[in-house]
C-alpha positions in Angstrom: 33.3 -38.8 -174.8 35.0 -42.2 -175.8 38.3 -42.6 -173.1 38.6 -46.2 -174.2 41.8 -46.5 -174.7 42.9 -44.0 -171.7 40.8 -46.6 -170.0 43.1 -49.2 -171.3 46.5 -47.4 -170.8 45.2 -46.6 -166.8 44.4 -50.2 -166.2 47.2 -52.1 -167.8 49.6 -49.8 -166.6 48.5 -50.2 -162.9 48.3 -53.8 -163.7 51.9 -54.1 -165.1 53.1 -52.4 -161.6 52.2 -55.4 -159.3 53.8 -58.5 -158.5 52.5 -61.9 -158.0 54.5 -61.8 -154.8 52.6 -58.5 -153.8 49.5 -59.5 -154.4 50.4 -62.8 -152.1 50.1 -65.2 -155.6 52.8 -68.0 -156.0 55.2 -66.6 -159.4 55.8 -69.7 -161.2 56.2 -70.4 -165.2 57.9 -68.3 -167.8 55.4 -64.9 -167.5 55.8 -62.8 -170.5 54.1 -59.8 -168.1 56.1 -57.8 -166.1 53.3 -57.9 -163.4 49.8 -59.0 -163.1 48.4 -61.7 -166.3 44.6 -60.5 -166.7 43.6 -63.9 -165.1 45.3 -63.0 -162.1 43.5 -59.5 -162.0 40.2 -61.4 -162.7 40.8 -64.2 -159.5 41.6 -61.1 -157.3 38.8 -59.2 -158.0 36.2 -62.4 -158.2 35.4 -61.9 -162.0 35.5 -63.8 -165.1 38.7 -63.4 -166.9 36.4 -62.4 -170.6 34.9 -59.8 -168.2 38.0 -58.0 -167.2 39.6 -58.4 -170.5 36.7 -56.5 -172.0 36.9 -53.6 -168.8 40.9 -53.6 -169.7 39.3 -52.9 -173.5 37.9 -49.5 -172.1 34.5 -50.6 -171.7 33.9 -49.5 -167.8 30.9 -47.6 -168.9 27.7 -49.1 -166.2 30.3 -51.1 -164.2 29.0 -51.5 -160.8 31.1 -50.1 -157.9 31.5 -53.1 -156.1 33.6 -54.5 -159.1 35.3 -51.1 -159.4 36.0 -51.6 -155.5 37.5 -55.0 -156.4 39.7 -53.9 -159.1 41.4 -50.6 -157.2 41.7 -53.9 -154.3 43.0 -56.3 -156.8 45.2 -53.6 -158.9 46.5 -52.0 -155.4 45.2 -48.8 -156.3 46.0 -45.5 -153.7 43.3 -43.3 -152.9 43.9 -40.6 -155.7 44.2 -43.4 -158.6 40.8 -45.0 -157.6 38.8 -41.9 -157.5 40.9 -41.9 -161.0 39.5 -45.0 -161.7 35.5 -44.0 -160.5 36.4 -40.8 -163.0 36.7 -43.1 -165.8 33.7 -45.3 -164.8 31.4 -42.1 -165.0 33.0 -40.4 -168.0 32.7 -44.1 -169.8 28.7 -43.6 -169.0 27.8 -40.6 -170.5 28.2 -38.8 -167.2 30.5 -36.5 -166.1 32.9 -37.1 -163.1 31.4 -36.4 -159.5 33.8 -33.4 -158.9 33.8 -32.2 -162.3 32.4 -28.2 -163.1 30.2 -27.2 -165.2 32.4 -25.0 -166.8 36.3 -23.7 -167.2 37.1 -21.1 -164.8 37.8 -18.0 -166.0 41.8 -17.5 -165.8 41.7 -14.1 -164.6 38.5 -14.4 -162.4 39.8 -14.2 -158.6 37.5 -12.2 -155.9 37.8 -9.3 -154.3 37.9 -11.1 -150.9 40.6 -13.5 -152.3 43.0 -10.2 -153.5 42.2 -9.1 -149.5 43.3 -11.9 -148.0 46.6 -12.2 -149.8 47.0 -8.7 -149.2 46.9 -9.6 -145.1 49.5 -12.1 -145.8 52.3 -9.6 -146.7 55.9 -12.1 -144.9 54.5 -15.2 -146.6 54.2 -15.7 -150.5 51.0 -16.8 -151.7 49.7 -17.7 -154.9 45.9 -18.6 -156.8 46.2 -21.0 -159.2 43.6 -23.0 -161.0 43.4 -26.1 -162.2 45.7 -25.7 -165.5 48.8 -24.1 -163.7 48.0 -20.9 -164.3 48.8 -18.4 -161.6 46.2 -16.1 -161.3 47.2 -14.2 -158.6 50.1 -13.9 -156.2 51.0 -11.5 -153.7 54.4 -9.2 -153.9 56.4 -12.2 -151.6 54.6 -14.9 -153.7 56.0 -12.5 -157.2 59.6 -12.9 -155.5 59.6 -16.7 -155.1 58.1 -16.9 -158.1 60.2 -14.4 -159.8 62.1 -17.0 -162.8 58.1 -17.5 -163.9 56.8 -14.7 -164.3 60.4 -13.4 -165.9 60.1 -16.2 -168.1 57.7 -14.9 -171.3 57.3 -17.9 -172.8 55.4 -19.6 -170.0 52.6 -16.8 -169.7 52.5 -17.6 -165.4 52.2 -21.3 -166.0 53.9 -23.4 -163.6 53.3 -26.7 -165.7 54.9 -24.8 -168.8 57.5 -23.5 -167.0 58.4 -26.8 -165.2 58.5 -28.6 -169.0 60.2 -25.7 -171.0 61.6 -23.4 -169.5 65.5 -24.0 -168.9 65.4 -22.5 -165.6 63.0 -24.8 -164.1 65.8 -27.5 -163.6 68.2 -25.1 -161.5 64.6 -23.4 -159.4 63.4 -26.7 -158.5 65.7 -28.9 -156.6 63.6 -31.8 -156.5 62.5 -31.4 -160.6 61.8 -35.1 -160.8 59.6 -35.1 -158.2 57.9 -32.0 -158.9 57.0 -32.4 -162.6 56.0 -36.3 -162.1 53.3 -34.7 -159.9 52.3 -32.0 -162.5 52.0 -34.3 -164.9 49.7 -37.2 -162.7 47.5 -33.6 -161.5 47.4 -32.8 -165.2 45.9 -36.1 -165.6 43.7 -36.5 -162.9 41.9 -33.0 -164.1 41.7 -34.1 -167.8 39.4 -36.9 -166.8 37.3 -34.8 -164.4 37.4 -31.9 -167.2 37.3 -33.3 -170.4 35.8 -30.7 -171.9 38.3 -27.9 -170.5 39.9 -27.0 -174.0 42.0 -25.2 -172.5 43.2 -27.8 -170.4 43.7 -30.0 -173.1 45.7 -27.3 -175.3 48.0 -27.0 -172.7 48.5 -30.9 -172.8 48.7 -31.0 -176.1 51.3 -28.4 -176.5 53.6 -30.1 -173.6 53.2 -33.5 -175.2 54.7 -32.0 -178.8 57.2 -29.8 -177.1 58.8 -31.9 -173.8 59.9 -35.6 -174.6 59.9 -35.2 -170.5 56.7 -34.6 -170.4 55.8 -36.8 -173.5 57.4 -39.9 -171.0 55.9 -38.8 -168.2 52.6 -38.8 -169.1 53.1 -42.1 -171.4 53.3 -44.2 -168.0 49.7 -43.5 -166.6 50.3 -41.7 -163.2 47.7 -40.0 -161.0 48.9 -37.7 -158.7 47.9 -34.6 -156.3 49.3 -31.5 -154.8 49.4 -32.3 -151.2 50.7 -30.1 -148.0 54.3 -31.2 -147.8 58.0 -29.0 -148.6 59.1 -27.8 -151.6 62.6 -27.2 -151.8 63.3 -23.6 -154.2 67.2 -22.5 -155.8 66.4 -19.1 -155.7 68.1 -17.0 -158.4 68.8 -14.1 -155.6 68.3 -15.4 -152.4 69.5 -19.2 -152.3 68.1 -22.6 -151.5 64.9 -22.3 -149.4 63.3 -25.1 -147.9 59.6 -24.1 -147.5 56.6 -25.5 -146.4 53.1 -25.0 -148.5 49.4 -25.7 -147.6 47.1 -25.4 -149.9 43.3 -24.8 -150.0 40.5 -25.0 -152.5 38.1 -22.4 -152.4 34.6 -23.8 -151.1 32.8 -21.7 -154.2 35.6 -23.3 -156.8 37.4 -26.5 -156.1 39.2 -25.6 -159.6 40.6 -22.5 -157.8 43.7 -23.3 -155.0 44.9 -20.9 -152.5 48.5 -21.9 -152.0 50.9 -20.3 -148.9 54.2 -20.6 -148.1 56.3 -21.0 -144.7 59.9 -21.7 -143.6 60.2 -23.2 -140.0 61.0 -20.1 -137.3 64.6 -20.0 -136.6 66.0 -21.7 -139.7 67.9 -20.9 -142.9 64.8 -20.6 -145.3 63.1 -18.2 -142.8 66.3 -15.8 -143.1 66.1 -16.3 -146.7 62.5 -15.5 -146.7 63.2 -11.8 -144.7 66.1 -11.3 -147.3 63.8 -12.5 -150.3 61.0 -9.7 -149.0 64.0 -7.0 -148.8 64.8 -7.8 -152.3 61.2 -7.6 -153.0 60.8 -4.1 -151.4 63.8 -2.5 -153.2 61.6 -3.7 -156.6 58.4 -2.1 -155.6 55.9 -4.7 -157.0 52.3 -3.6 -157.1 49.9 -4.6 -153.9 48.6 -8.0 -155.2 47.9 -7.5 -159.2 46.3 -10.7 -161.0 48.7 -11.9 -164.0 48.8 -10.1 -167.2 49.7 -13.2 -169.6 48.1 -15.7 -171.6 48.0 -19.4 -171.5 
């Protein structure tokens, strides 16, 4: 697969982000760069500046991880974007990346034992998700917090196509920015570990054409990951609920995520959580159902 020029993008974007003053290098002369020049990036990282010109041409392919050590140094990389980086070292070989799968998951295929164990979480929601968004599975709380996607149609249970075109997503989500700047960087982190998910790359595809959002978003070159932390949710019924998430890979699928959600005992969002699950119990949802919809 040729990623030269996402390559490119990757490096000079990181590249455009530092300062001479953060990299400790004097700033002096008119610089035409708002960051790093390449011969700057080639002192830090103890390479000739015709070498890294031709690795910020895309050619990474056989690069030697002590250079790509140097450059996530020199370029100031955080943890997710120089695994990033190693990603594009491998696909730029011929290889695949280290973490990637040998094939797509199937969107509906969730275990038995998975169903059971959101089924013994019946006051927290819960969700499976995979790698492209898709929610898979989600028990009855996990349907009520989630209730403006799956009511949506147009999304078919896809949090990233929700967050990007569905009007709704704006009021749920009271940190949007925040929220679809890391769907977009996850998107890209599993493009490059995946990049022969079509289905990952349809969904991409079809964001890119139909969010100018997302078109900018993913035009500056982020990396991110979903990490424990709070989301904040402006629930259509219940109210603004400030809830905590951890979320686990399954061991047998790192592409499958088993995420659950909590409000800290004794405040607001844990009484909005007992009055989302009353609302939920006058709808009768199903015991945990996987999702009937297509990508």
């Amino acid at each position: 697969m040729d990623n030269r020029a996402e390559i490119s993008a990757f490096l000079k974007s990181r590249r455009d982000r530092v300062t001479p003053e953060q990299a400790g290098l004097p700033a002096y002369g008119n610089r035409r760069v708002p960051g790093l020049r390449r011969s700057e990036v080639a002192m830090l990282a103890g390479v000739s500046v015709e070498y890294y010109t031709r690795l910020e041409r895309g050619s990474l392919g056989g690069v030697s991880e002590s250079v790509l050590d140097a450059l996530a140094q020199a370029l100031r990389l955080d943890d997710t974007e120089r695994t990033h980086l190693y990603d594009l070292a491998r696909v730029a070989a011929g290889a695949r990346p280290a973490r990637a799968r040998r094939s797509a998951p199937a969107r509906r295929s969730v275990r038995p034992g998975v169903r059971r164990m959101l089924d013994a979480i019946p006051t927290l929601p819960a969700l499976v998700t995979n790698n492209r968004f898709d929610i898979l599975l989600a028990n009855p709380l996990g349907r009520a917090l989630y209730s403006p996607v799956f009511e949506d149609s147009t999304c078919g249970a896809n949090t990233a196509r929700f967050c990007f075109l569905s009007p709704a997503a704006r009021q749920f989500y009271v940190d949007w920015e925040r929220i679809a700047q890391t769907a977009v960087g996850a998107l890209r982190v599993e493009a490059t570990k995946n990049p022969y998910d079509r289905e990952l790359s349809n969904l991409i595809g079809e964001l890119s054409t139909r969010s100018d959002a997302f078109r900018v978003m993913w035009g500056a070159h982020d990396v991110r990951v979903f990490r424990d932390g709070t989301k904040r949710f402006r629930h259509p019924v219940v109210g603004e609920l400030d809830l905590d998430h951890e979320s686990m890979l399954l061991a047998s699928d790192e592409q499958i995520t088993v995420a659950v959600y909590s409000a800290i005992p004794g405040s607001a969002a844990e009484d909005g959580l007992k009055l989302l699950a009353s609302w939920c119990a006058t709808k009768q949802d199903a015991p945990s159902a996987e999702v009937d919809s297509e990508s």
